[in-house]
C-alpha positions as CSV (number, residue, x, y, z in Angstrom):
1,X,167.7,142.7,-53.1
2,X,171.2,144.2,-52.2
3,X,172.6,147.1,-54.1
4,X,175.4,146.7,-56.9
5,X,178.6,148.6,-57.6
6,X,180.3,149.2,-60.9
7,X,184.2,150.1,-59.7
8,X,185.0,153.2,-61.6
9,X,188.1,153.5,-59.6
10,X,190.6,153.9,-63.1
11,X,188.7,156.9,-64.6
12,X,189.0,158.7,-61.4
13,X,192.6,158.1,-61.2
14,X,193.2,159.4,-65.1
15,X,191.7,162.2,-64.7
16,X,193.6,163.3,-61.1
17,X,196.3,162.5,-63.0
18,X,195.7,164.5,-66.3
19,X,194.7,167.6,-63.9
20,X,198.6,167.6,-63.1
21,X,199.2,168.0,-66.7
22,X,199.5,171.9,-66.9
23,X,196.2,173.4,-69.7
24,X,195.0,169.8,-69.9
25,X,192.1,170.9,-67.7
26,X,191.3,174.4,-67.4
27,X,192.1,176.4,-63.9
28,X,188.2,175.9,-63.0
29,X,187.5,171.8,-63.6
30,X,191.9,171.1,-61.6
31,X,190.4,171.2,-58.2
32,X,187.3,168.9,-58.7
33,X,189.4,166.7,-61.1
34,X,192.4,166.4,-58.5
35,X,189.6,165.5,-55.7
36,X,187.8,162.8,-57.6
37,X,189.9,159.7,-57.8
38,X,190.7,159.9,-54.3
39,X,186.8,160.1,-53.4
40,X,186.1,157.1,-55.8
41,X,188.6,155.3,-53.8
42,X,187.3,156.3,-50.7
43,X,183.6,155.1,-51.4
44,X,184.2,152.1,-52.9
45,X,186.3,151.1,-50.1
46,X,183.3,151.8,-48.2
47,X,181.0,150.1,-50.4
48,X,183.0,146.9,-50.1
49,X,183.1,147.0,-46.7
50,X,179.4,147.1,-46.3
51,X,179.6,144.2,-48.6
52,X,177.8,146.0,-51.6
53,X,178.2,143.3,-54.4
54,X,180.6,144.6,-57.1
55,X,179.4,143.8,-60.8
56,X,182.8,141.8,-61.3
57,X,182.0,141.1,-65.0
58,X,181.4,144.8,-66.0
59,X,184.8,145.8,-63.8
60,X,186.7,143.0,-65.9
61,X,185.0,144.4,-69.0
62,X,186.2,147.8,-68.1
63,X,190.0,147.1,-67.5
64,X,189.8,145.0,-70.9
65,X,188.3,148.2,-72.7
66,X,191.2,150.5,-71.1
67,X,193.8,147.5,-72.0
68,X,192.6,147.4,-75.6
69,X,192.7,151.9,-75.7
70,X,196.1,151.8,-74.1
71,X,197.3,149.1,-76.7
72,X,196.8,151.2,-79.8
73,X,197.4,154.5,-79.2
């Protein structure tokens, strides 16, 4: 049985992007945060071209969640 991957690729880009923010992270977590959506990217490019299956369903659940959070704030 082949391996699966869950695409987490818009939490890593929210929080590079929120480490921008000046005091939204403090001075120790920046570096890590601004390092970790590029690195998600980075292995799930991999992963897909090693043709891990992606859990489609649970990525399309995910982008409906952040769709339905972005709506009402």
């Amino acid at each position: 049985m082949r391996p699966y991957c869950v695409p987490n690729l818009s939490a890593g880009k929210y929080v590079a992007k929120k480490a921008k923010t000046e005091g939204y992270y403090s001075a120790v977590i920046v570096p890590k945060a601004l390092e970790i959506g590029p690195q998600l990217q980075k292995t799930f490019a991999t992963a897909y071209k090693k043709l891990v299956r992606l859990l489609k369903k649970a990525f399309k659940t995910k982008l409906f969640l952040i769709a339905q959070y972005l709506s009402h704030r």
